[in-house]
Every structure is written in C-alpha cells, then in structure tokens.
DRENZA-318045 format. One record per residue (C-alpha): residue number from 1; x, y, z. Coordinates in steps of 0.25 Angstrom, whole numbers, plus 2048, in hexadecimal, padded with zeros to 3 digits. Example, Ala and Ser with C-alpha at 12.3 -4.5 7.8 and 13.67 -1.06 7.14 Angstrom:
REM DRENZA-318045
BABA resi  xx  yy  zz
BABA    1 831 7EE 81F
BABA    2 837 7FC 81D
This chain:
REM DRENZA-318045
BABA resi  xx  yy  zz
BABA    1 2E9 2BA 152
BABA    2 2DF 2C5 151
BABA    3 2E0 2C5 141
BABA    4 2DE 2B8 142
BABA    5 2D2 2BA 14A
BABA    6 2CD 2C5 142
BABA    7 2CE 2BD 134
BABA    8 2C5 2B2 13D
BABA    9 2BA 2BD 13C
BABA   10 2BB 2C0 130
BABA   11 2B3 2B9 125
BABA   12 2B6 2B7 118
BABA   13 2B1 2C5 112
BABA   14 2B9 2CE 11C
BABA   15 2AF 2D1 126
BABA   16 2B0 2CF 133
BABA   17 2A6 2C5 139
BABA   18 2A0 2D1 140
BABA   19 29F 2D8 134
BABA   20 299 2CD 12D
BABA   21 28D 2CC 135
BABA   22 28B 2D9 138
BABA   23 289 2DA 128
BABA   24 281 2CD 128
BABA   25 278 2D3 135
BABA   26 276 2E1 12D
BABA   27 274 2DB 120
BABA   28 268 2D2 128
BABA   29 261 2DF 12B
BABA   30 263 2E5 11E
BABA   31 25D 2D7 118
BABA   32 250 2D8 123
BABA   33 24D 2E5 11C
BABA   34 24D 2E0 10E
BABA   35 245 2D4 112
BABA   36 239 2DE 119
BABA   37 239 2E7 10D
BABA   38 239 2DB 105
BABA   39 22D 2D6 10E
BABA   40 225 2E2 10B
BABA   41 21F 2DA 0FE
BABA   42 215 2D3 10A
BABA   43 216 2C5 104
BABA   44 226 2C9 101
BABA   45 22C 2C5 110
BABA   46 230 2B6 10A
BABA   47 239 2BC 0FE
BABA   48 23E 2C6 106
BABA   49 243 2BD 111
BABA   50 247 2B4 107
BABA   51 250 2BF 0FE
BABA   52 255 2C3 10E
BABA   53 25B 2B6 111
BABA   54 261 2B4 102
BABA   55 268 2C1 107
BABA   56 26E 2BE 111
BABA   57 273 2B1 10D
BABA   58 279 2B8 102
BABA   59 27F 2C2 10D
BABA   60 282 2B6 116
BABA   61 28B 2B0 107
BABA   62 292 2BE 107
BABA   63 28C 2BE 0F8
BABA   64 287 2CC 0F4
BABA   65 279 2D0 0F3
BABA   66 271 2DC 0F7
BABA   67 261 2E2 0F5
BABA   68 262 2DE 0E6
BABA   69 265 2D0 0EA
BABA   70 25A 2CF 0F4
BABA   71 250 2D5 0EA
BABA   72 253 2C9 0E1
BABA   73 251 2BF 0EB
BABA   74 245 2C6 0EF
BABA   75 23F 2C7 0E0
BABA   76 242 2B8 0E0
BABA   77 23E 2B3 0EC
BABA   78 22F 2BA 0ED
BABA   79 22B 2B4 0E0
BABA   80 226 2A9 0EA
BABA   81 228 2AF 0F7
BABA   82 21B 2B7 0F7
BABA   83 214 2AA 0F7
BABA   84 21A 2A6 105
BABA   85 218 2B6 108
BABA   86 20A 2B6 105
BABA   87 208 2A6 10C
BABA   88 211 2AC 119
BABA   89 207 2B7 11B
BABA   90 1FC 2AD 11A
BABA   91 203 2A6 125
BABA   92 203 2B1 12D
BABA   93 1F4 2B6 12C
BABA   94 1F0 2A5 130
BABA   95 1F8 2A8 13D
BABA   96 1F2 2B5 13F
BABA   97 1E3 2AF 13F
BABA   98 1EA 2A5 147
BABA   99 1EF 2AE 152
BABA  100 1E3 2B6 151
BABA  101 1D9 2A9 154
BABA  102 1E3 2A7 161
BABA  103 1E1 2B5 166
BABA  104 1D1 2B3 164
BABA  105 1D0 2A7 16C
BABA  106 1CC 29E 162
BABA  107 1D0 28F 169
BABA  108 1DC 288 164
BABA  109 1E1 297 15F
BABA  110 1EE 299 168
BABA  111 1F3 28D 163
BABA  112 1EF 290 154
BABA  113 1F6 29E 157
BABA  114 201 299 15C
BABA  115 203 28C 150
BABA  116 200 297 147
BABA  117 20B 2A2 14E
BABA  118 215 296 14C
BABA  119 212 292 140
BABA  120 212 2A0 13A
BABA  121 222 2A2 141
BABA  122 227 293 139
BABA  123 220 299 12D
BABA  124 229 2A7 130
BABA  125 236 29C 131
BABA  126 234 295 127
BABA  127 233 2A1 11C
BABA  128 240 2A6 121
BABA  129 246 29C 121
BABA  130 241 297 114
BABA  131 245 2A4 110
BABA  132 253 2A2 114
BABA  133 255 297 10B
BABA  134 24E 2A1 0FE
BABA  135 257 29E 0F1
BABA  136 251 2A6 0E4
BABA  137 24F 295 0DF
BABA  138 246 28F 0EB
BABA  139 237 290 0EB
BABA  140 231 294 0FA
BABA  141 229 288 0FA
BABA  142 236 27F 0FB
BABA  143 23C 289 105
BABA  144 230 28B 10D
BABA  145 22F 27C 110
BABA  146 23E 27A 113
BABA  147 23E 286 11C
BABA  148 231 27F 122
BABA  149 238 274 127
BABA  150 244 279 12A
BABA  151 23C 281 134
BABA  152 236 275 13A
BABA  153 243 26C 13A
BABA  154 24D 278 13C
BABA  155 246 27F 149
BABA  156 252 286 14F
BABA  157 254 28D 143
BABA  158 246 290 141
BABA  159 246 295 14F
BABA  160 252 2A0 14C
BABA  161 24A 2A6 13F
BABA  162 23F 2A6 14A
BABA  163 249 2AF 153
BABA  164 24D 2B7 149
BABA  165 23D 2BA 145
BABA  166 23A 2BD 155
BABA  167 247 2C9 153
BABA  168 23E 2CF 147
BABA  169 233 2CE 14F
BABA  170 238 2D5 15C
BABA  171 240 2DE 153
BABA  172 230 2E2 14C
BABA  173 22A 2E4 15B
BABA  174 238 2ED 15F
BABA  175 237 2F5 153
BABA  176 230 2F0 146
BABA  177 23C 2F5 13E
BABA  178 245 2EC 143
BABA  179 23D 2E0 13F
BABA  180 242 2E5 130
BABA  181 251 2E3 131
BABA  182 250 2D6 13B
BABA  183 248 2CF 130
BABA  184 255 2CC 128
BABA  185 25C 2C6 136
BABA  186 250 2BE 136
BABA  187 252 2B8 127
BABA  188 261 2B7 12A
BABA  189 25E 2AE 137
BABA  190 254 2A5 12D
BABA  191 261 2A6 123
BABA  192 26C 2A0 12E
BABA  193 260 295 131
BABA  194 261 291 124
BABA  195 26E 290 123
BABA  196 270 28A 131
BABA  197 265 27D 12C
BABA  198 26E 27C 11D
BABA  199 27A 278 125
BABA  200 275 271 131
C-alpha cells in the first residue's frame, strides 16, 4: 500500500512530486536572474521576459535547455522587442507627468493619476503576458493585441500576474535584491495564466 502510494507521487521522470517543484521553484529564481541581466540593455525587458517564459515552458516540457538556449531566444526575440522596450518606457514617462500634475493640484489630476496608474499596471500585464505566448515565429504586434484582450476579457488571470508584480514589488521595498530572483515567479505566474486561458 504505501509503494502504491509512493509511485502515486512520483511522475513520469522519477522525481518525487516534491522534488519536482522544488526544481521548478529554484529554476524560477535562476530564470529571474537571467531575465534582469538580460534587462540590463534598457529597452531589452520585453525579450528578456519573453526568452524567460520560453524557458520555463521548456522546463515545465521536461525538454533540455540552459543559458545557451535562453540567449537564443533572447537574440530572436529583441529583433523587435526593443520597439515595445522603447514604447513601454514611453508609457511610463506619460504617467509620470501624469502623476506629477495630481501631486501639483492641477483639477481633474487625481483622477488622470489614477486613469494613468491603471493604465500603466494593464500595460505591465499585458507584456507579460504577451510575453508568455513568445514563439521565435510571432511578431509582438499580434501578441501584444491578443495579450490586450485577454487582459480585458480574462481578469482573474490578469488579476494573479498583478499578485505576482505586487510580491516583486514588496520584495524591492524589503530588500531591493530580492526583487531579482522573484522576477522569474512572476513570468512563471504569467506562463500558468496562459496556459490556464489555452485550456479553458
């Protein structure tokens, strides 16, 4: 009975299920500090969430692939990820004025800070998750809109890759080092998210 149990827990490969997501939890971490050095380009963040999620999939396919695979998918993927990179920090800088006009008092700005705020966190979702659905064949102007409306139409998943950006973000405040790491849990939410909206 209890090797019956015990081959229960056991998948395919020969890990224990604990195992098994131990591995998958580390290899998250490992995976968050490829995508910041990656990131390090300025205009880069899109590839390297992008070559991060093709990663793990891989990892979550038990197919082999390491740093050599990820910089490929990098290479491929920033040929027109800096684009999105470069329009993502435009983004960023509108909402900036934006917030700055609501701390100056200017009337009507709290509520432009706050449209802008929100807007600026679905523009955060959608990349990720448009980034979860990267292949080395898609344009980012297909997968950005697809991830756009999943956002809209699919909001308990957008709400999770929101979670898993407010746990990077208290992770940043606690110790700024920490925030390095998380960020691979975070494209591995966005990956489930996917997955989970493919098989609904």
């Amino acid at each position: 009975m209890a090797r019956a149990r015990t081959k229960a827990r056991t998948p395919a490969g020969g890990e224990s299920v604990l195992a098994e997501r131990f591995g998958l939890f580390a290899e998250c971490l490992l995976t968050g500090v490829w995508i910041a050095v990656a990131s390090l380009g300025v205009v880069t963040y899109p590839a390297a969430f992008a070559a991060g999620a093709r990663h793990l999939h891989r990892r979550i396919a038990h197919e082999s692939g390491g740093l050599r695979e990820f910089a490929a998918d990098f290479r491929a993927a920033v040929r027109g990820g800096w684009v999105v990179g470069l329009a993502g920090w435009a983004v960023a800088a509108a909402v900036l004025v934006d917030v700055q006009a609501a701390r100056a008092g200017i009337p009507g700005g709290p509520l432009v800070g706050a449209i802008g705020v929100f807007a600026l966190i679905g523009a955060v979702v959608a990349l990720l998750r448009a980034a979860a659905a990267w292949t080395p064949d898609a344009g980012w102007r297909v997968l950005l809109a697809g991830a756009g409306r999943r956002t809209v139409l699919d909001p308990a998943g957008s709400f999770l890759v929101v979670g898993g950006l407010a746990v990077v973000a208290a992770s940043a405040w606690f110790s700024a080092p920490l925030a390095v790491p998380v960020l691979g849990a975070v494209m591995a939410a966005a990956v489930a998210v996917e997955e989970r909206h493919r098989y609904r």
